[in-house]
ROBA-493988 format. One line per 5 residues: number of its first residue (from 0); their letters; for each residue x, y, z of C-alpha. Coordinates in nm, 4 decimals. Last residue first. Example, Ala and Ser with C-alpha at 12.3 -4.5 7.8 and 13.67 -1.06 7.14 Angstrom:
2
1) sa) 1.3670/-0.1060/0.7140  1.2300/-0.4500/0.7800 .
This chain:
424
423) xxxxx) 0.3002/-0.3937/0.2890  0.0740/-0.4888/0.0020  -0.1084/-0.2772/-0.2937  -0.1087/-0.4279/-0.6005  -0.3258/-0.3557/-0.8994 .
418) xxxxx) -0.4292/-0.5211/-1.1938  -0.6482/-0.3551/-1.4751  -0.5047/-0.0523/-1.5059  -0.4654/-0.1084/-1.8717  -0.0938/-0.1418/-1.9346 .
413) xxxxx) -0.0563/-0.3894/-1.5993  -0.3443/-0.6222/-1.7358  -0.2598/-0.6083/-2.0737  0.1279/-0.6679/-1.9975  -0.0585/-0.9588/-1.8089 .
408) xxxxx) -0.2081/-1.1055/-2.0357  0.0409/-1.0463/-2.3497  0.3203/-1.1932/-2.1352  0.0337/-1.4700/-1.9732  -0.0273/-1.5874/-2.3428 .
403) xxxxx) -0.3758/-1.7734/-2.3066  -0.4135/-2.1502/-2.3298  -0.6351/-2.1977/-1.9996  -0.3218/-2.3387/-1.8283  -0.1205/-2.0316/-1.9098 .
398) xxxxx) -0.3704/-1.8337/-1.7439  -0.4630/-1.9729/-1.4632  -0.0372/-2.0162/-1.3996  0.0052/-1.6574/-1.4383  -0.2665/-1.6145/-1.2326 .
393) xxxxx) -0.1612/-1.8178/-0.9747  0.1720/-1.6619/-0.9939  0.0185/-1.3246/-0.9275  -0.1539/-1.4323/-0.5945  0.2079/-1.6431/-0.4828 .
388) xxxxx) 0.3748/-1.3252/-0.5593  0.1846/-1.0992/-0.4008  0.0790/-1.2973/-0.0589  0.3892/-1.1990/0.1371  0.3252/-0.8324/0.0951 .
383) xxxxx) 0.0298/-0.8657/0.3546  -0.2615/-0.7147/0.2724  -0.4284/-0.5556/-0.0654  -0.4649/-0.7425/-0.4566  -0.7297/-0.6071/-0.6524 .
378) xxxxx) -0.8126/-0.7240/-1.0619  -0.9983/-0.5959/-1.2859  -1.2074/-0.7322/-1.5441  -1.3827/-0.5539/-1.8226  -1.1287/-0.7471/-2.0758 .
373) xxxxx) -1.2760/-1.0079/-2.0070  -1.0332/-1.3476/-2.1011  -0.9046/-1.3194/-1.7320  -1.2337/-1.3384/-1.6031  -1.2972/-1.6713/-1.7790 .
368) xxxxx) -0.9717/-1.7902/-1.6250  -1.1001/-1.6890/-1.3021  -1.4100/-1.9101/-1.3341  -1.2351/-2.1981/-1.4708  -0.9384/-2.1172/-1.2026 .
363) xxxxx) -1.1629/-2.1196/-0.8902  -0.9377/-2.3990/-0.6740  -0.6207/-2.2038/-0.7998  -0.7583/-1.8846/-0.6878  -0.8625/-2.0869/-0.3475 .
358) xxxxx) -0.5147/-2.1616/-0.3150  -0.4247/-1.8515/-0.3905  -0.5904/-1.6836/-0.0924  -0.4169/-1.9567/0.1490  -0.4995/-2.2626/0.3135 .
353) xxxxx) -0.3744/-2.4224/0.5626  -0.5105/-2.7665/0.6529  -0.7554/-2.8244/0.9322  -0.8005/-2.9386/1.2350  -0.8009/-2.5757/1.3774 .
348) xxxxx) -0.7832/-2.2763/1.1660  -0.4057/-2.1424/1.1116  -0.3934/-2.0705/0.7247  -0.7602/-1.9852/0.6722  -0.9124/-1.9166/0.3781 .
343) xxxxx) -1.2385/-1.7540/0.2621  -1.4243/-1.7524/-0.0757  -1.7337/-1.5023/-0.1421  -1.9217/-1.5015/-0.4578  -2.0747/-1.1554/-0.4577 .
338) xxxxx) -2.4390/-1.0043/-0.5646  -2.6037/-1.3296/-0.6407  -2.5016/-1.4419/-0.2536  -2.6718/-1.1552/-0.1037  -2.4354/-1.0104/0.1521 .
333) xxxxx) -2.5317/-1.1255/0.5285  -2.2517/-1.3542/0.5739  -1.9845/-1.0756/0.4887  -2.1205/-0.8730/0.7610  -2.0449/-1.1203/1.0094 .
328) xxxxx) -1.7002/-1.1709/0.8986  -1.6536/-0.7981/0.8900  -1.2724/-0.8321/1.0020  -1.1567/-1.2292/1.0007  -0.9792/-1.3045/1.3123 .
323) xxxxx) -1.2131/-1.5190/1.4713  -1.2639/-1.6954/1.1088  -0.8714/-1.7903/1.1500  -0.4910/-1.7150/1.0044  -0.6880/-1.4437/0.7466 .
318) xxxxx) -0.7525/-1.4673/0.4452  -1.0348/-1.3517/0.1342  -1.0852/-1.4267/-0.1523  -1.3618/-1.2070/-0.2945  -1.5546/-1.2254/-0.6983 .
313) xxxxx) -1.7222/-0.9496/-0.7706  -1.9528/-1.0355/-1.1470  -2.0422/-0.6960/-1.3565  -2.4168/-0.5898/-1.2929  -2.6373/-0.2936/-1.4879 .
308) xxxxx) -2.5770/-0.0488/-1.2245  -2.8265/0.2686/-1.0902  -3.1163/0.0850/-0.9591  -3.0178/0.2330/-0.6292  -2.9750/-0.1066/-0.4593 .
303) xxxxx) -2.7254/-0.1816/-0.7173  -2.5444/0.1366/-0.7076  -2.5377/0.1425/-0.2720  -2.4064/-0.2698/-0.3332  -2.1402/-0.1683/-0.5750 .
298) xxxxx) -2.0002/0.0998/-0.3430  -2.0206/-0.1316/-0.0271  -1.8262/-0.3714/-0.2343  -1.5726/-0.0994/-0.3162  -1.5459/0.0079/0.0331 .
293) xxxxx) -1.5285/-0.3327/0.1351  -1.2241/-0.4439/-0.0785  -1.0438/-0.1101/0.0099  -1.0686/-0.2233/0.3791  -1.0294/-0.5916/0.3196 .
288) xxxxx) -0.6057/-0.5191/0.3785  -0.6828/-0.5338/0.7279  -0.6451/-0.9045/0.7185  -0.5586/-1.0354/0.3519  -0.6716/-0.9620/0.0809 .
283) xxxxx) -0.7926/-1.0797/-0.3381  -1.0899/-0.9011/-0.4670  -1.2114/-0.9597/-0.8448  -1.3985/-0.7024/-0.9994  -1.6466/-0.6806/-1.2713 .
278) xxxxx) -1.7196/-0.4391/-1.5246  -2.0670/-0.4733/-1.6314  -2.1092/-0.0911/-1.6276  -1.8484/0.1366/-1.6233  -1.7135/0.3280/-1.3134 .
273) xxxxx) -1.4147/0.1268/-1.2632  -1.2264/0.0743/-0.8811  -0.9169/0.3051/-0.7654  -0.5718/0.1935/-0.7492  -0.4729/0.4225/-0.9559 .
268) xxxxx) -0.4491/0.7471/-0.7775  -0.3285/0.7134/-0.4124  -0.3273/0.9359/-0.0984  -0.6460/1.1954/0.0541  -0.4113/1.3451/0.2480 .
263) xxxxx) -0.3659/1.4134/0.6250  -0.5583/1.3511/0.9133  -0.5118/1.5167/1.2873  -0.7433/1.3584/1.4918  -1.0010/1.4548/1.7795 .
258) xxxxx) -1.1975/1.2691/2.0435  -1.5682/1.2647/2.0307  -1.6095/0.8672/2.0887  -1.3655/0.7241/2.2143  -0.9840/0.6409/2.1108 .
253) xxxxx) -0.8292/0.3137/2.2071  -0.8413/0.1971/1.8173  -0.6597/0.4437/1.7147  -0.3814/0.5295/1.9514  -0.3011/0.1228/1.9631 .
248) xxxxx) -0.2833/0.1755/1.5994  -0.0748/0.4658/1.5546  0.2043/0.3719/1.7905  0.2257/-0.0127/1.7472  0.3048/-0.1974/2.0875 .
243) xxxxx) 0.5739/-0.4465/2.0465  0.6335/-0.7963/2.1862  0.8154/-1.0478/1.9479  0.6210/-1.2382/1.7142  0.9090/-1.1872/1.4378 .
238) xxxxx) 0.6546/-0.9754/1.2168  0.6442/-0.7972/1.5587  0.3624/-0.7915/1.8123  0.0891/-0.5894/2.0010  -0.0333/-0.4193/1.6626 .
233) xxxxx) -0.4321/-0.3683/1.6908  -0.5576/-0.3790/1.3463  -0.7264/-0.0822/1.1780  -1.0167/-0.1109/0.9486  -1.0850/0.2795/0.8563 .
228) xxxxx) -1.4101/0.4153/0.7996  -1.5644/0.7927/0.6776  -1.6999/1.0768/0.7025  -1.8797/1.3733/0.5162  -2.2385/1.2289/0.5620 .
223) xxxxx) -2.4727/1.1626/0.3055  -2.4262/0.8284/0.3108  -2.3189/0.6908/0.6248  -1.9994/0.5697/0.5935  -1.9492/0.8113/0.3495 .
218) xxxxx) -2.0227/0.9424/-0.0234  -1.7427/0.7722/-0.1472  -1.7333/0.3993/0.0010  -1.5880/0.3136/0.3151  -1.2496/0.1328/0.4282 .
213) xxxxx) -1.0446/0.3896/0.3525  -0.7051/0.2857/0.3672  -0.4899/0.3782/0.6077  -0.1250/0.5345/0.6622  0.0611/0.6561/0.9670 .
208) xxxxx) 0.1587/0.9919/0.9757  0.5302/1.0560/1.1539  0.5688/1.0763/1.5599  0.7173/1.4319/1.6703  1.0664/1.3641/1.7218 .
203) xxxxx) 1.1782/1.3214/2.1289  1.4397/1.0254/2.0700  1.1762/0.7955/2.2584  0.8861/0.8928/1.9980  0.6879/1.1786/2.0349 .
198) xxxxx) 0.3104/1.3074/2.1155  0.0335/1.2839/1.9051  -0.0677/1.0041/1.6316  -0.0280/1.1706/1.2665  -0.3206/0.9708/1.0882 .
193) xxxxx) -0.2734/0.9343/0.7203  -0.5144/0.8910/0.4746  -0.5834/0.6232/0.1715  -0.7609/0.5583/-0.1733  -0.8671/0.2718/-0.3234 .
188) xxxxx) -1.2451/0.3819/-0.3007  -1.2482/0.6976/-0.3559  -1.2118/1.0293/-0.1266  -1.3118/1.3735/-0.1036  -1.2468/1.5760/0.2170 .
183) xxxxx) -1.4114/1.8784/0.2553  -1.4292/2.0430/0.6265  -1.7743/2.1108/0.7392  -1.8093/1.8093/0.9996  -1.4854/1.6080/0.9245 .
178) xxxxx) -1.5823/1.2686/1.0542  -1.3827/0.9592/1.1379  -1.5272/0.6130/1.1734  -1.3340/0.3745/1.3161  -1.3799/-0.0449/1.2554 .
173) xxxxx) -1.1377/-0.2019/1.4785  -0.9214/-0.5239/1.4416  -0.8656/-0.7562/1.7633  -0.6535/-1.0675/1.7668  -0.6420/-1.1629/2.1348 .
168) xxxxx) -0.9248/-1.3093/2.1788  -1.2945/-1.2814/2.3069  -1.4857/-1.1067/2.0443  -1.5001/-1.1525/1.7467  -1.3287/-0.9116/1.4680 .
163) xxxxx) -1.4794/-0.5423/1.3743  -1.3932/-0.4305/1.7364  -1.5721/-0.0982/1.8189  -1.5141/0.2745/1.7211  -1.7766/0.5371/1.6144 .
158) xxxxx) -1.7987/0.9203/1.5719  -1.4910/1.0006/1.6157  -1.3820/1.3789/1.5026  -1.1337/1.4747/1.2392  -0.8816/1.7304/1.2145 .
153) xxxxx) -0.7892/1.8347/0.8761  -0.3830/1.8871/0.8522  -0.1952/2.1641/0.7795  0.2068/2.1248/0.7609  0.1535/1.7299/0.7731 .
148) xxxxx) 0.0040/1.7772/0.4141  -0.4040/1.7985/0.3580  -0.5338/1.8396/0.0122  -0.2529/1.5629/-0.1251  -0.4891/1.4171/-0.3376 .
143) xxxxx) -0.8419/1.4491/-0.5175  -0.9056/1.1551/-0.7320  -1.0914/1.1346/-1.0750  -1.3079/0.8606/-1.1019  -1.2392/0.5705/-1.3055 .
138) xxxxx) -1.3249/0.4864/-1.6107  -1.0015/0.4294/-1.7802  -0.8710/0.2073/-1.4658  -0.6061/0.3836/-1.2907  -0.2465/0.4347/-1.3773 .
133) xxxxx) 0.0687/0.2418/-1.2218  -0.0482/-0.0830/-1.2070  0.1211/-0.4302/-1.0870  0.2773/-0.6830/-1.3463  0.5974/-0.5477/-1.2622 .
128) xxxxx) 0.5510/-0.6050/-0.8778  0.5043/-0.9776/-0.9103  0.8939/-1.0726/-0.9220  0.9149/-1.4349/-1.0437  1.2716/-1.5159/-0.9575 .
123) xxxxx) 1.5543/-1.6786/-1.2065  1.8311/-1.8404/-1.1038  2.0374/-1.9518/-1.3933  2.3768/-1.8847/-1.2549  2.3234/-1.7479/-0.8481 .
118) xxxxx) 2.1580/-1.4431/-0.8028  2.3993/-1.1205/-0.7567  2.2602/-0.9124/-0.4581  2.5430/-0.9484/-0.2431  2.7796/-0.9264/-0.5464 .
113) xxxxx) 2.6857/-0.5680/-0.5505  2.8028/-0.5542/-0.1566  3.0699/-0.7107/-0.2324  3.1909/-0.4626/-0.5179  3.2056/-0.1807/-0.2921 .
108) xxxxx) 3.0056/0.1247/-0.2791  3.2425/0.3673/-0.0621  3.2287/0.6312/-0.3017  2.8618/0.6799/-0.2479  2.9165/0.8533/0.0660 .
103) xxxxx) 3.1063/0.7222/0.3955  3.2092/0.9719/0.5458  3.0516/1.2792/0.2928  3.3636/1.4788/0.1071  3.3855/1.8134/0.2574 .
98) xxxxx) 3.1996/2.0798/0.0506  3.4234/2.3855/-0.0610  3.5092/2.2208/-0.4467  3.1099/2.1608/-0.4724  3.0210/2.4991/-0.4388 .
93) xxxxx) 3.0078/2.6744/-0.7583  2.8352/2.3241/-0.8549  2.5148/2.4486/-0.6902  2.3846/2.2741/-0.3931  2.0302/2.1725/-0.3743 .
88) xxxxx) 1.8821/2.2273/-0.0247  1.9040/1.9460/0.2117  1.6088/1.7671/0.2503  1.3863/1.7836/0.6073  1.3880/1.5966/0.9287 .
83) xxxxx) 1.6610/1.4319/0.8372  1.8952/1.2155/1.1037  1.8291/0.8628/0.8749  1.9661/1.1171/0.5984  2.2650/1.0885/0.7788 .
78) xxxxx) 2.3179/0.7034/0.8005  2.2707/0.6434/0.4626  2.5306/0.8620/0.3208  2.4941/1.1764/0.1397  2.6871/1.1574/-0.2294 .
73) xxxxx) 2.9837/1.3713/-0.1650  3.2313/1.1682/-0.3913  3.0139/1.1086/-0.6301  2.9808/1.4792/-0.6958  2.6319/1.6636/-0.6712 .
68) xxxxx) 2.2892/1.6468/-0.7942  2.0316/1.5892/-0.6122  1.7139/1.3783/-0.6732  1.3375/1.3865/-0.5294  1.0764/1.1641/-0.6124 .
63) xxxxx) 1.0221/0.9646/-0.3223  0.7989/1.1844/-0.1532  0.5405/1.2075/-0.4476  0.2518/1.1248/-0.1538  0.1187/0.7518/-0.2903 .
58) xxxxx) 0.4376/0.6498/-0.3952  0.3601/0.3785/-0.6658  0.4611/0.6201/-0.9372  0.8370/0.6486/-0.8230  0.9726/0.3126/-0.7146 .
53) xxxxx) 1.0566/0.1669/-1.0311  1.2794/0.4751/-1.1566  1.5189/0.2312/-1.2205  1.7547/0.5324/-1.0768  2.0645/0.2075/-1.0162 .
48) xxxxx) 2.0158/0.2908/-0.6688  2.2995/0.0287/-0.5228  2.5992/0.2501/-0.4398  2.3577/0.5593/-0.3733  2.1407/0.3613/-0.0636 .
43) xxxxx) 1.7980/0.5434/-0.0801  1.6469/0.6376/0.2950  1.3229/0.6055/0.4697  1.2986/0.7964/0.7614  1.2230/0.7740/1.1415 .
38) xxxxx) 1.1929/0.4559/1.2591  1.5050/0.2662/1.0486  1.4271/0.2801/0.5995  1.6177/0.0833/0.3881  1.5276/0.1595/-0.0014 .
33) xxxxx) 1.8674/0.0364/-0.2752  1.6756/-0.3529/-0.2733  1.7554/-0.4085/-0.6350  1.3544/-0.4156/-0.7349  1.2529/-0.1134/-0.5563 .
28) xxxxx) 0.9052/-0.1981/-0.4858  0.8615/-0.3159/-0.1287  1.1089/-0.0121/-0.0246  0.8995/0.2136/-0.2634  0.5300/0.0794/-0.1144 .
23) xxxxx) 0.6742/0.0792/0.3096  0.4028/0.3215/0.4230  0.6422/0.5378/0.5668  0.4293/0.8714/0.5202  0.6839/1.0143/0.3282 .
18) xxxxx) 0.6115/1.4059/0.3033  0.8465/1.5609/0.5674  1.1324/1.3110/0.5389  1.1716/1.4012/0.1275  1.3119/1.0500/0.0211 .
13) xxxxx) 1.6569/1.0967/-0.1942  1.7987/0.9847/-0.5431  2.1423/1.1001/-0.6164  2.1884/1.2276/-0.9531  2.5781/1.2011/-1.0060 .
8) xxxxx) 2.8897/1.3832/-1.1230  3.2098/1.2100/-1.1609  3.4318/1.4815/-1.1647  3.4993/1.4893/-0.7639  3.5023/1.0880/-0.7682 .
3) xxxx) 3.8035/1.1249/-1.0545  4.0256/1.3770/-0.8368  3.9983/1.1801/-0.5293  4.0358/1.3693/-0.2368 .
């Protein structure tokens, strides 16, 4: 064994397997792609993990924060903490020396695969992620999390279930409503659960929790009642458009009314909507990634209808590839145009040209511009992660061409709690 990779001593960063709800947020984060993850676990490569620390408050459960330390040369390799169904515990340095070296550990980290993720001489990439959020906005709410783990989960009953998109094709997105009858479970807007589907996946592990956002405002779907919504699309295909039938959402949406499920959480606290008055909010998703966007709405509409807000502007783009796959689009029509200025775009309507949320942004830019100059703006961005960096670019590019500093802008913006990103 190598003498020097037994007295270099490292903190390897690891994913605890029983929290992570595989929601994809660290590996879309970590900014020197170290995160892999297969169908069980998500996993931290030690040659490239340069402990950025990046990665750590956007977890919504704390599972990523978890180090070891131990000898470089018995850093655990990828493809055994793919097998974990739990962390190893912490091994003191009294018994290093009697450890066999780990196949394939850290000290196999070779210079190509460094290289790999060189960028070529004066390449330089806009990366949106720094600009996103870590804390909440100063008047937020305070969040409950973590009250249910997958140890001891809440069961919830459905009490509604139908298609939220039109009817007729293949696309369909479903609106669920889960209650917990007598069982507490606070949530914000922003936040998120996880459903643990039953049964097992082909290896014969118990399937992981799969996680939502809450699609419904604080005090319930129906206010006064302890439940609440979820927006859950149908998976039937790959991100390559190859056939495959997603676990937790084909369970979901074919479930009827009265049926049971095991939730855990409440998950997330800062990307959570301001409680001040004339604070405005500007909504930027894609496909299922409304649900935050309509609890928040919702929110604002139950205050305004109450008497019980002064006003702040919402401003929505929404996308989706057509209207017929649009969740709520029927709902949307209905809102009171003085209440929230609604833009839609399509990317795959027919006989027309594609059009994307930024587009629109771009297409808005006085009025976002003006938004971007207020400091009681905030800004949303939920769906696909594809969108973030052409979203933040635009307003990078809003801003600049309105004369502000976008480094002080959107420092502000990211210091403040005042732009958050939440894609997948």
């Amino acid at each position: 064994m190598d003498p020097a990779a037994i007295a270099q001593v490292i903190r390897q960063h690891l994913i605890d397997p029983e929290i992570c709800i595989r929601c994809n947020t660290c590996e879309a984060t970590c900014p020197v792609n170290a995160i892999t993850h297969d169908e069980h676990n998500y996993v931290v490569r030690a040659e490239l993990c340069n402990a950025c620390l990046a990665c750590i408050p956007p977890c919504p459960t704390g599972a990523i924060d978890n180090w070891r330390q131990l000898p470089l040369a018995r850093a655990y390799p990828i493809e055994e903490q793919l097998t974990w169904e739990q962390l190893p515990p912490e091994v003191p340095p009294q018994q290093w020396a009697s450890q066999a070296p780990q196949p394939g550990g850290a000290q196999a980290c070779s210079a190509s695969a460094r290289s790999a993720l060189a960028l070529g001489p004066g390449t330089r990439v806009f990366r949106a992620t720094p600009y996103g959020a870590t804390t909440p906005p100063w008047s937020a709410a305070h969040p409950y999390t973590q009250l249910h783990t997958p140890a001891s989960p809440a069961t919830a009953t459905v009490v509604g279930n139908f298609n939220c998109t039109q009817a007729g094709f293949d696309s369909q997105t479903h609106h669920v409503v889960l209650d917990f009858g007598r069982m507490p479970f606070p949530v914000l807007e922003g936040q998120s659960i996880g459903i643990i589907p039953p049964g097992s996946s082909a290896s014969g592990k118990a399937h992981h929790a799969r996680q939502y956002s809450v699609a419904s405002p604080r005090n319930g779907e129906r206010p006064g009642y302890n439940n609440l919504a979820l927006t859950v699309k149908r998976v039937t295909s790959d991100h390559a458009g190859q056939p495959v039938r997603g676990v937790a959402s084909n369970y979901l949406c074919d479930l009827k009314l009265g049926e049971r499920v095991q939730v855990i959480g409440p998950f997330g606290h800062s990307f959570l909507m301001p409680n001040h008055p004339r604070s405005h909010l500007v909504m930027i998703c894609t496909g299922t990634g409304s649900a935050p966007m309509r609890a928040m709405t919702e929110w604002r509409r139950r205050l305004r209808n109450s008497g019980r807000f002064e006003g702040g502007r919402l401003m929505l783009f929404f996308g989706a590839r057509t209207q017929q796959e649009l969740p709520y689009f029927g709902p949307l029509q209905s809102l009171p145009k003085d209440f929230i200025d609604i833009n839609l775009a399509f990317s795959r309507a027919a006989g027309q040209a594609k059009r994307h949320v930024q587009d629109l942004m771009r297409e808005r830019a006085a009025d976002l511009a003006a938004l971007l100059r207020d400091e009681g703006s905030h800004f949303y961005v939920c769906g696909l992660r594809d969108m973030e960096e052409g979203v933040v670019l635009a307003l990078r590019d809003i801003a600049q061409e309105a004369g502000m500093d976008w480094n002080q802008a959107g420092a502000a913006l990211q210091r403040e709690g005042r732009l958050h990103l939440e894609t997948y």
